[in-house]
TIGU-825819 format. One line per field, with one value per residue: y, z negated, x of N, C-alpha, C in turn; residue in one letter; residue number from 1. Coordinates in pm, 1 decimal. Each point is the difference from the previous one (the first is absolute). Example, Ala and Ser with C-alpha at 12.3 -4.5 7.8 and 13.67 -1.06 7.14 Angstrom:
n_y <- (-569.0	105.0)
n_z <- (-780.0	72.0)
n_x <- (1319.0	-35.0)
ca_y <- (119.0	119.0)
ca_z <- (0.0	-6.0)
ca_x <- (-89.0	82.0)
c_y <- (120.0	109.0)
c_z <- (0.0	-73.0)
c_x <- (90.0	-77.0)
resn <- (A	S)
resi <- (1	2)
//
This chain:
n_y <- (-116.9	99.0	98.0	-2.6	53.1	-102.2	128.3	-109.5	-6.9	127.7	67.8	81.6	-106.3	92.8	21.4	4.2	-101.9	-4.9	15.4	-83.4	-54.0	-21.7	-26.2	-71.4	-20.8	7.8	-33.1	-50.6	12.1	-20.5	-78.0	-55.6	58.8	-22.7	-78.4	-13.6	-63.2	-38.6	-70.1	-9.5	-24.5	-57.6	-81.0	-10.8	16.6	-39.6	68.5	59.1	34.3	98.6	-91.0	-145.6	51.2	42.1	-137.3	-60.6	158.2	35.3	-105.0	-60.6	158.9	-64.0	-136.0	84.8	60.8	-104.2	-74.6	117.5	4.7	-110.2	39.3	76.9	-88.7	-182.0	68.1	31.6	-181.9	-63.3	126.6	-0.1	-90.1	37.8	126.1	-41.0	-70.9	103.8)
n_z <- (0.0	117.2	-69.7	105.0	109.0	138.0	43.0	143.5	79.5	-25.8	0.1	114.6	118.5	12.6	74.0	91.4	67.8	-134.4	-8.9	99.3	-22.9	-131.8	50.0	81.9	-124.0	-72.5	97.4	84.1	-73.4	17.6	113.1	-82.0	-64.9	56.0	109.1	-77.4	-92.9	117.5	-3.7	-156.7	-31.8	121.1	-78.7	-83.5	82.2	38.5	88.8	-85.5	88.4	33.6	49.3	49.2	22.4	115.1	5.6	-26.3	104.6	82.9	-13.9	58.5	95.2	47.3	10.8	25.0	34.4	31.9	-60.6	73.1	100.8	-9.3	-32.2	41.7	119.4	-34.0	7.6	89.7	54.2	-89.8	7.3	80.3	-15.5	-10.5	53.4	44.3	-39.0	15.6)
n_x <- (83.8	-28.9	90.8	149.3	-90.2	69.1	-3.6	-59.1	120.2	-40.3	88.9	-35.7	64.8	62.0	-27.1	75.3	-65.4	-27.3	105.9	48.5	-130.8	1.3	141.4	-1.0	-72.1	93.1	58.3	-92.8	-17.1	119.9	-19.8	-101.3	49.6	85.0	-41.0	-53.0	137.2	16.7	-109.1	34.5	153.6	-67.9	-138.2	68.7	65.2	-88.9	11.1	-76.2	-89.3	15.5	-75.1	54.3	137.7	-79.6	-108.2	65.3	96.2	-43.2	-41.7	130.9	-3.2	-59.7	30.6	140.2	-79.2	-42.1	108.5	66.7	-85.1	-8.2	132.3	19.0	-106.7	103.7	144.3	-49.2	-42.6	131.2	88.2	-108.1	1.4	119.0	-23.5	-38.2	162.2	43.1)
ca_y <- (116.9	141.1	93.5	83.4	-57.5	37.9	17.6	-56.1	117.7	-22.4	66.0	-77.5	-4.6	126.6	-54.5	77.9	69.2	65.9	89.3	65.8	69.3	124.8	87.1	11.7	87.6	136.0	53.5	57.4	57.0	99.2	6.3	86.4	120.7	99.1	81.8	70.6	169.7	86.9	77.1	86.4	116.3	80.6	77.8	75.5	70.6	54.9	174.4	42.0	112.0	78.9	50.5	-68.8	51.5	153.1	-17.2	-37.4	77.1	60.9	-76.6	0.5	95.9	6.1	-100.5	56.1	102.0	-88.7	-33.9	94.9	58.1	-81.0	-28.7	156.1	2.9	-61.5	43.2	102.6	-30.8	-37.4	125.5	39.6	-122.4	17.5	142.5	-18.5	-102.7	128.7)
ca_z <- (0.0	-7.6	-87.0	71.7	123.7	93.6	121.7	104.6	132.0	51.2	130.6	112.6	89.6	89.0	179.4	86.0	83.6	-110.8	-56.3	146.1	-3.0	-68.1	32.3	121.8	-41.1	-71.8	93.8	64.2	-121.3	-13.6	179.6	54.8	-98.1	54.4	71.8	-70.3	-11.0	105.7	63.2	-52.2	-1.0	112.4	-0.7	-114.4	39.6	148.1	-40.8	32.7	78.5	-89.5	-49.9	-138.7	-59.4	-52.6	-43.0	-137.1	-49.3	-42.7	-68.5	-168.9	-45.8	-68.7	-188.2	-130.2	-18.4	-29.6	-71.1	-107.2	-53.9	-77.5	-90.9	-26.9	-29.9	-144.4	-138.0	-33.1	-75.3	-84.6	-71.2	-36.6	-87.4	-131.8	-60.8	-66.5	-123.0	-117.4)
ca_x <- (-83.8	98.2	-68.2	-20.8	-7.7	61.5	-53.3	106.6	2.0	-144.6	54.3	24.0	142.2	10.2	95.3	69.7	-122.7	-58.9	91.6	-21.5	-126.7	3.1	101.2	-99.8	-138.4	13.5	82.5	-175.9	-29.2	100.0	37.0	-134.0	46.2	134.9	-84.1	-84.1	67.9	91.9	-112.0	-56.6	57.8	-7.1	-52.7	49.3	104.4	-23.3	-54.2	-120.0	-37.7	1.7	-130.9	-11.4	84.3	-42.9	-118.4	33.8	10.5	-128.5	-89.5	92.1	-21.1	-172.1	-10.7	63.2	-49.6	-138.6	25.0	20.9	-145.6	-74.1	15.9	-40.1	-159.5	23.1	43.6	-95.1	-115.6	20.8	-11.5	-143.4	-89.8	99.3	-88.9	-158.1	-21.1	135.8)
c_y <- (123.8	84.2	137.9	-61.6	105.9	4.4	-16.4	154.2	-33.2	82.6	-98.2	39.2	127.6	-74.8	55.6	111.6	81.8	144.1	98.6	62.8	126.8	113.4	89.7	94.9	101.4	103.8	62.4	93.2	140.2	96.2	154.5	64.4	47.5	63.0	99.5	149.9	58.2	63.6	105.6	99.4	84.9	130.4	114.1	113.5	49.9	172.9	-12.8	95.7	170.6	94.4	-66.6	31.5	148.5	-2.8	-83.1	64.7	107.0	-105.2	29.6	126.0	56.1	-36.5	71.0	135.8	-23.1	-25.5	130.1	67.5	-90.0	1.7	154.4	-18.0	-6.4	111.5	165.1	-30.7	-18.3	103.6	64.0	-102.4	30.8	123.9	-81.4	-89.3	67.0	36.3)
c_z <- (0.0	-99.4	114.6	126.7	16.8	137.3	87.2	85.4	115.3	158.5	118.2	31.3	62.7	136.4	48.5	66.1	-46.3	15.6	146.2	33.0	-66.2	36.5	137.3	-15.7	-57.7	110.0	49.7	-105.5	-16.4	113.7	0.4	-147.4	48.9	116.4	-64.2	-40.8	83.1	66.9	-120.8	31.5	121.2	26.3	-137.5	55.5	163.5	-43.2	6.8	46.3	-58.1	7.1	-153.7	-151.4	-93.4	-58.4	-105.6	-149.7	-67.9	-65.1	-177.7	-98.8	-8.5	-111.7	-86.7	4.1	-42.8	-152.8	-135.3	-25.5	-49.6	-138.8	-89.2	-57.7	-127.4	-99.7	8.0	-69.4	-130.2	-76.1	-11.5	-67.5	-163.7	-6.7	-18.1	-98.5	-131.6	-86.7)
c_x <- (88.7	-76.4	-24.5	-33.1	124.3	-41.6	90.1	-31.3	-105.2	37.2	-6.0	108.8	-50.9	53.8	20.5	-89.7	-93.2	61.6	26.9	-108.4	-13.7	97.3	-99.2	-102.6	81.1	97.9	-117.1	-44.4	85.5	13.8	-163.0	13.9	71.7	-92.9	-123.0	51.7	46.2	-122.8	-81.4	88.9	57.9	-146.9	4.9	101.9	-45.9	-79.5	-108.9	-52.1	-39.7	-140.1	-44.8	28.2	-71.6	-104.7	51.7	42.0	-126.9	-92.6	66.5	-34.8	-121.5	-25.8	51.4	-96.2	-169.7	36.3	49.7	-132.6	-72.6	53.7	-25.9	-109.9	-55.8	27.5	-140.7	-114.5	0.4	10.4	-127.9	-5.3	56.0	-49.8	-151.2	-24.8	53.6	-138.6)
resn <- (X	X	X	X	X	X	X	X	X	X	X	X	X	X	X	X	X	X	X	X	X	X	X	X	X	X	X	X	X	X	X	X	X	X	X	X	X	X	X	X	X	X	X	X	X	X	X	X	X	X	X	X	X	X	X	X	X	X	X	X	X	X	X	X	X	X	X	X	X	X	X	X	X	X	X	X	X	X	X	X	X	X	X	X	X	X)
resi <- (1	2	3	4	5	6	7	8	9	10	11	12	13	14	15	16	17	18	19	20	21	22	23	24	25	26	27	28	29	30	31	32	33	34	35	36	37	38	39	40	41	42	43	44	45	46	47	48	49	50	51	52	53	54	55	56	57	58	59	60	61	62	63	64	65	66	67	68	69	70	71	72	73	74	75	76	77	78	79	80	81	82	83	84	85	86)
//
């Protein structure tokens, strides 16, 4: 009678062909990432047109001015609310 079981190797034989396969899959794997980044970072670095350019610009500078009057809006509402609570 064991007090401890001993566990037999439960591993399979890895094979050759096993191992070739997988090399195979992770090279494909590697082969369509590398293509992936060369095509992100071509469209990352190509110019963009400068209408684009100018409407991005002006959008950007809308928000910051949408955004400083909204917040004006806030600190005006809140100071009436603090005189009618004094």
């Amino acid at each position: 009678m064991e007090i401890v079981p001993t566990s037999a190797s439960k591993r399979k034989a890895v094979g050759l062909e096993i191992l070739l396969n997988r090399k195979a899959e992770l090279k494909d794997q590697i082969k369509d990432q590398k293509i992936l980044i060369t095509e992100k970072t071509q469209d990352l670095f190509t110019p963009t047109s400068l209408t684009n350019y100018l409407f991005r610009s002006f959008n950007k500078g809308l928000n910051v001015i949408d955004a400083v009057l909204m917040g004006y809006k806030i600190v005006k509402s809140i100071r009436t609310l603090w005189r009618k609570f004094k």
